[in-house]
C-alpha positions as MATLAB code, in Angstrom:
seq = 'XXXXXXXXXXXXXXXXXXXXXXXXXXXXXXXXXXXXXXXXXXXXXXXXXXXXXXXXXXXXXXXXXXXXXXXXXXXXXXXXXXXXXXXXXXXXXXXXXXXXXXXXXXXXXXXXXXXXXXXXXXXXXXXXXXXXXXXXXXXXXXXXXXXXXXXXXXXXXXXXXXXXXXXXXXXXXXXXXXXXXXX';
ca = [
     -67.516 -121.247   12.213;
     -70.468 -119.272   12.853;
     -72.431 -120.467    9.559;
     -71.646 -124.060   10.713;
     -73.556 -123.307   13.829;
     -76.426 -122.167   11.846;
     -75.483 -118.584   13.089;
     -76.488 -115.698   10.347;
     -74.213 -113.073   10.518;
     -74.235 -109.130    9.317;
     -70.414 -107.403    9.107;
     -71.417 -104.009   10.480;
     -68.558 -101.029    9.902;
     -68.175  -99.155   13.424;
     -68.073  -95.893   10.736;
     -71.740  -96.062   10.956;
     -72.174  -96.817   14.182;
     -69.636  -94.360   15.713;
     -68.621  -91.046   15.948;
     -65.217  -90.620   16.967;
     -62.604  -87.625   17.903;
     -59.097  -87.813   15.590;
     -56.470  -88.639   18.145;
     -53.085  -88.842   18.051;
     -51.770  -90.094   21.183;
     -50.557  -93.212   23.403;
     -51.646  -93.462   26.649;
     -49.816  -95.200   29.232;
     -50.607  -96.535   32.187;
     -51.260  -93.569   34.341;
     -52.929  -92.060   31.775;
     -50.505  -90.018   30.430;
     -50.858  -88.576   27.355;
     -48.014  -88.147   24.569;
     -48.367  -86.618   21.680;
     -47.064  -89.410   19.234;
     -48.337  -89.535   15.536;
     -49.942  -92.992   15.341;
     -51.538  -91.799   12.082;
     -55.587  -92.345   11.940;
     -56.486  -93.350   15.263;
     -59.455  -92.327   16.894;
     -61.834  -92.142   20.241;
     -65.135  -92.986   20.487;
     -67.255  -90.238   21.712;
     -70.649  -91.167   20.520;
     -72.570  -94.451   19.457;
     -75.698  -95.021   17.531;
     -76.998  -98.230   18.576;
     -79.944  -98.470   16.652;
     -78.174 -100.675   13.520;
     -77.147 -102.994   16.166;
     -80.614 -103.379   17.460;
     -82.538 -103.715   14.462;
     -79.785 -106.139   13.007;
     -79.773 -108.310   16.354;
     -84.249 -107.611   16.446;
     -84.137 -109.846   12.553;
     -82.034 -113.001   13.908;
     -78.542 -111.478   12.848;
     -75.615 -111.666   14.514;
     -73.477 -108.110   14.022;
     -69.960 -108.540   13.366;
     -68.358 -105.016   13.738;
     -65.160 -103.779   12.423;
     -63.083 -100.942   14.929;
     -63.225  -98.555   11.898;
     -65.265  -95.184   13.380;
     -64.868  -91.796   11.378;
     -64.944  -88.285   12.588;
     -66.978  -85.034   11.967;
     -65.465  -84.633    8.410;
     -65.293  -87.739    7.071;
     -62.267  -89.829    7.955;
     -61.830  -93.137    8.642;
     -60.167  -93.901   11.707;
     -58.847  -96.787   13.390;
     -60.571  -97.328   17.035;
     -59.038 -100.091   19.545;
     -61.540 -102.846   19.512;
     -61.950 -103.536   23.155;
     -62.670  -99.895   23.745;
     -65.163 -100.216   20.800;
     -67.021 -102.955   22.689;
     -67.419 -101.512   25.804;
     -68.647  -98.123   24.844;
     -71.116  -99.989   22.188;
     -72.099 -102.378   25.095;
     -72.925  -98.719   27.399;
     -74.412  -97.504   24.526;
     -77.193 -101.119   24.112;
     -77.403 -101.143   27.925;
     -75.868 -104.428   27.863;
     -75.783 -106.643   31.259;
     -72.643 -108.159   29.996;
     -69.672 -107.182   27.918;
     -67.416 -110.344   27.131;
     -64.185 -109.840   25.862;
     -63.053 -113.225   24.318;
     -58.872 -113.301   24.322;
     -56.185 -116.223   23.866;
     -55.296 -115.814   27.831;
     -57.145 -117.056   30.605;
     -57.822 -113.682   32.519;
     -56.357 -111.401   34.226;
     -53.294 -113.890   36.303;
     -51.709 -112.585   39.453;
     -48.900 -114.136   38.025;
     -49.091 -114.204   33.796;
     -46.817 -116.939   33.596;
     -48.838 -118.888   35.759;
     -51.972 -120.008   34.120;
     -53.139 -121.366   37.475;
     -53.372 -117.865   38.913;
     -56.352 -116.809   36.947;
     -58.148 -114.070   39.467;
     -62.009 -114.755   38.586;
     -63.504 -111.710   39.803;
     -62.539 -108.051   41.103;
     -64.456 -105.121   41.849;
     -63.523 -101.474   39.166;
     -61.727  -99.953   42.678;
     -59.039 -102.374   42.314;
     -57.990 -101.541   38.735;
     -55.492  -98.336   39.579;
     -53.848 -100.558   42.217;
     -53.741 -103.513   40.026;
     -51.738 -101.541   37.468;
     -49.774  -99.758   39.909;
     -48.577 -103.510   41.366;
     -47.949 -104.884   37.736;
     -50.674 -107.521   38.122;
     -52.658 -105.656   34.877;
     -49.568 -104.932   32.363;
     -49.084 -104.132   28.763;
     -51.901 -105.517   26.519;
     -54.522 -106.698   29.135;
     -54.214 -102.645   30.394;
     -56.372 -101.157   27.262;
     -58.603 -104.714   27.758;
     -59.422 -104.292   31.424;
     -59.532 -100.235   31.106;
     -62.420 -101.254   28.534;
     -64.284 -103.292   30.823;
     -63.913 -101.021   34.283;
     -65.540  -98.253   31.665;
     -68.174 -100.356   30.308;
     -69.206 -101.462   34.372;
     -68.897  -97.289   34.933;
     -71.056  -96.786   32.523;
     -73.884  -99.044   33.725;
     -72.926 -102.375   32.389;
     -73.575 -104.815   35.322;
     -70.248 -106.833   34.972;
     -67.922 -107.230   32.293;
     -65.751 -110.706   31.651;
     -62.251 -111.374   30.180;
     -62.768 -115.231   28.921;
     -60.344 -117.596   26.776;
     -61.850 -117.945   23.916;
     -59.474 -121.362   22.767;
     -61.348 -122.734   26.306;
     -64.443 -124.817   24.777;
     -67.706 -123.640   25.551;
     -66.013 -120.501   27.383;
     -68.873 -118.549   26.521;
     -71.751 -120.927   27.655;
     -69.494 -121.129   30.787;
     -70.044 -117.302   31.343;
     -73.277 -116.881   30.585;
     -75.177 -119.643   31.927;
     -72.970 -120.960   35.230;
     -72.473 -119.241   38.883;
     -68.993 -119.744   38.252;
     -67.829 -118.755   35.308;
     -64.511 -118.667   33.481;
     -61.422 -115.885   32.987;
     -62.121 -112.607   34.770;
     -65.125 -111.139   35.840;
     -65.278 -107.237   36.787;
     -67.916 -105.520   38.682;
     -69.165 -102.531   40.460;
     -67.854 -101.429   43.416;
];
């Protein structure tokens, strides 16, 4: 799709663009920790941006895979969303957009009609805690309120099967999906 649009693009291996911590753990909600062998998984806990900005500087378009390694070597498995939003901190990005096959974060998820287009990072404890934010969207949104912490100005949970969801975003007031902001 993105050579049809004339797009050039570079597949860029977060393992040189990441340093990560070997974890073995699954967090839940409150931010519990367990220990739980998941096998290779890891947390970013530094980023190198400079590939990214010399690859984006010549025209390209940087595909990265969640694949960061640690001090001695290893290849580990990093969640992608979390991978975005620390790489976004790490470019000073305005915007992180997460593209997803839901239509944002829904008051109600089955109701597609209950899309909530923007909330401020505050909210995102109390959205949990009231089962609006569950399971998968959790890690997605917890992505997003870090990337906005850490200086992004506002990061947006889109549907990426909506056409022109990302032309929507970025060049309209109103948007699509779920923004999240400061405050």
């Amino acid at each position: 799709m993105m050579l049809e649009c004339a797009g050039r693009a570079i597949r860029l291996h977060a393992q040189r663009l990441c340093r990560s911590d070997w974890r073995r753990y699954i967090r839940f909600n409150m931010g519990e920790d367990l220990p739980i062998d998941l096998g290779w998984v890891g947390e970013v806990v530094r980023v190198n941006p400079e590939i990214i900005m010399i690859t984006a500087g010549k025209e390209y378009i940087p595909v990265i895979s969640p694949i960061a390694v640690d001090g001695e070597g290893n290849n580990l498995k990093v969640n992608a969303d979390t991978a975005a939003g620390v790489i976004a901190i790490a470019l000073n990005a305005k915007k992180l957009i997460s593209v997803t096959d839901v239509e944002g974060v829904k008051l109600k998820p089955e109701d597609p009609n209950s899309v909530i287009s923007s909330f401020k990072i505050s909210d995102f404890r109390r959205q949990v805690n009231e089962k609006v934010i569950t399971g998968g969207m959790i890690p997605k949104v917890e992505a997003c309120v870090k990337a906005v912490e850490g200086g992004v100005q506002s990061a947006h949970i889109v549907d990426g099967r909506r056409p022109h969801a990302l032309l929507l975003v970025l060049f309209t007031d109103t948007g699509v999906g779920t923004m999240i902001e400061r405050g």
